[in-house]
C-alpha positions as CSV (number, residue, x, y, z in Angstrom):
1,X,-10.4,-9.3,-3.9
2,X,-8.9,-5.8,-2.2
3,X,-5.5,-4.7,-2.1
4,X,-3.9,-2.1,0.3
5,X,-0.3,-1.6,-0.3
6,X,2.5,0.8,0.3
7,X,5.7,1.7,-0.2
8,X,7.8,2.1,3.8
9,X,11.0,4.0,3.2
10,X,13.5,4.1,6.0
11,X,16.2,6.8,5.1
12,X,19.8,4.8,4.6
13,X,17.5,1.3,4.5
14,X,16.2,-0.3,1.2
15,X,12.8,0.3,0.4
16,X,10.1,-2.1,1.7
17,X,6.6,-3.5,-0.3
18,X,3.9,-4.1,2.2
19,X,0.9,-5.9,1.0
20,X,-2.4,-7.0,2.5
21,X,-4.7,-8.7,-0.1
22,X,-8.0,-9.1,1.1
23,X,-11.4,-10.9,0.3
24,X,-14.7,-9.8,1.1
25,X,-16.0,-11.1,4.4
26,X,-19.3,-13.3,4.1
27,X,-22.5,-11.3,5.5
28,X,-20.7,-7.8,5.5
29,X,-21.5,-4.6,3.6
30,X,-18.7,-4.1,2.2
31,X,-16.8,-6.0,0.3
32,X,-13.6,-4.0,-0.3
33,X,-10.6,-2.5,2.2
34,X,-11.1,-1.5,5.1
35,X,-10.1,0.9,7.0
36,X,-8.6,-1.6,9.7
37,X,-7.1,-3.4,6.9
38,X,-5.0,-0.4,5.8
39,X,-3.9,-0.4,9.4
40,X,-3.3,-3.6,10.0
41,X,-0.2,-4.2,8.4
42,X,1.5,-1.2,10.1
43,X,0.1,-1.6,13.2
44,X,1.6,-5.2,13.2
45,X,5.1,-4.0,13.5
46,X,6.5,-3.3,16.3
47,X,6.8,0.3,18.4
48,X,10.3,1.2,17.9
49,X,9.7,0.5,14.2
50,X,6.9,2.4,14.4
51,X,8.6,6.1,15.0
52,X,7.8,8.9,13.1
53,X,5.7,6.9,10.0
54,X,4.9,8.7,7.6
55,X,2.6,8.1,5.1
56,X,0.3,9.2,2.5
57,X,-3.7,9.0,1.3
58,X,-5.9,9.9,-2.0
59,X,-8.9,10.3,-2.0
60,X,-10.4,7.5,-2.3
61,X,-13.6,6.8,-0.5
62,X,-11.8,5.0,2.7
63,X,-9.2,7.2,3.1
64,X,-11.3,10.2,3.5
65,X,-13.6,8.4,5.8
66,X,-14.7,9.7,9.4
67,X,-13.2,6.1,10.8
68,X,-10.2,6.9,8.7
69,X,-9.6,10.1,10.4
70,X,-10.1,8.8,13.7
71,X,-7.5,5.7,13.1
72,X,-4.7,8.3,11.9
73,X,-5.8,10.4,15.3
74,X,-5.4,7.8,17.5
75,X,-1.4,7.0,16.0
76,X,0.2,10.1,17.5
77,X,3.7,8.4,15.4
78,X,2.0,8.6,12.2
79,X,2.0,11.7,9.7
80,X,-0.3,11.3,7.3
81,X,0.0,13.8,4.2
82,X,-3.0,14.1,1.9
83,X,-2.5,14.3,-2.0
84,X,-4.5,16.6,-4.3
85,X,-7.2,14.5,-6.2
86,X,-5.8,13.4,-9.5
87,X,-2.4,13.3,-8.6
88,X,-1.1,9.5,-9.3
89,X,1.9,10.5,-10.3
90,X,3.0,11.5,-6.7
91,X,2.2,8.2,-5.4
92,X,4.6,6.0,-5.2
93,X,2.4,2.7,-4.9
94,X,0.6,3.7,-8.6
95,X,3.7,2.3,-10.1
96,X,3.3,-1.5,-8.2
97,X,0.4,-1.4,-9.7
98,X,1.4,-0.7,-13.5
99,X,3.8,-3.2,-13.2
100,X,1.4,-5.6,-11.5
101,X,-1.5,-5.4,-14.2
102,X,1.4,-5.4,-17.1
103,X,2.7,-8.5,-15.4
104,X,-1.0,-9.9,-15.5
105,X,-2.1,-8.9,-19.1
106,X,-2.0,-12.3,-20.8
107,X,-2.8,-15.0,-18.0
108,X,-5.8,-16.6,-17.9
109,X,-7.4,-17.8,-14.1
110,X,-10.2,-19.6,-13.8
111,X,-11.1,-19.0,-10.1
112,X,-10.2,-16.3,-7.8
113,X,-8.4,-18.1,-5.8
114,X,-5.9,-18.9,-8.3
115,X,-5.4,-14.9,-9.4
116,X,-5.2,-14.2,-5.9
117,X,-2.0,-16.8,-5.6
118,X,-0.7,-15.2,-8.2
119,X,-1.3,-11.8,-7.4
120,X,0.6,-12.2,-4.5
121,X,3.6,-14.4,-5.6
122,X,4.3,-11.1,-8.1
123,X,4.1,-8.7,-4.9
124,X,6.1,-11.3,-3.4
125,X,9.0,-11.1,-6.8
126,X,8.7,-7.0,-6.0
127,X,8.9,-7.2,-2.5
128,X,12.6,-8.8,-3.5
129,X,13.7,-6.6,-5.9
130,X,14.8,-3.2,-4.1
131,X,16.1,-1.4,-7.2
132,X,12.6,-2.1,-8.5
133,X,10.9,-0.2,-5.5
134,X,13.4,2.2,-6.0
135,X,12.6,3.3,-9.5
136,X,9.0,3.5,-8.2
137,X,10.0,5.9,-5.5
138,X,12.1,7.8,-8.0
139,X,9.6,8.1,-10.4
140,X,7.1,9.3,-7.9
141,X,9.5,12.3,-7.2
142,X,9.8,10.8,-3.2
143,X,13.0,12.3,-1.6
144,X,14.5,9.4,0.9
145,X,17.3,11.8,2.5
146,X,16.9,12.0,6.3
147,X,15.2,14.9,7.3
């Protein structure tokens, strides 16, 4: 199982969790995210929502990718701002995932389908608690003020 998420701020607006959890397609190479999954979940809103993202990559492998290039070229409403290698404080998705894997630490699955329901019903319990995001984004340094 893969997981792309981010955290959407919208100056004046609580802070938003999106989430895409993903498992490896039979019969392909790769078995991780994508780089259409990234996209998928922002591409899926709609275009007045979409004005002006902005947004920001590591360095992981699919976000310094040639197709990952091309996707942020062809979404003349996105800014993407790369981070220096090493950097996780300055992300502020690092944090979902310390709380996730804390929240995780002493449950037992048996199959992956069961971690991945509850994987997602703790995004889900973040995804509802704004002050929770907001402490990520403050911990990350992130300024929220319009520009």
């Amino acid at each position: 199982m893969g997981l792309a998420a981010l955290v959407a701020i919208k100056p004046g607006s609580q802070p938003r969790l999106i989430y895409h959890a993903h498992r490896g397609r039979r019969g392909s190479r790769r078995k991780g995210v994508t780089e259409a999954d990234y996209a998928a979940p922002l591409d899926a809103r709609p275009p007045a929502a979409r004005r002006a993202d902005r947004g920001s990559l590591g360095h992981l492998n699919t976000h310094v990718s040639a197709a990952m290039a091309a996707m942020i070229a062809a979404r003349p409403w996105r800014t993407v701002y790369r981070l220096p290698p090493y950097a996780h404080e300055l992300k502020p998705v690092e944090p979902v995932w310390s709380h996730l894997k804390r929240s995780l630490a002493n449950l037992t699955k048996h199959t992956i389908t069961e971690l991945t329901a509850l994987v997602k019903t703790r995004l889900t319990r973040m995804q509802n608690r704004p002050g929770l995001l907001d402490g990520f984004l403050d911990s990350a340094g992130t300024d929220v003020s319009p520009a």
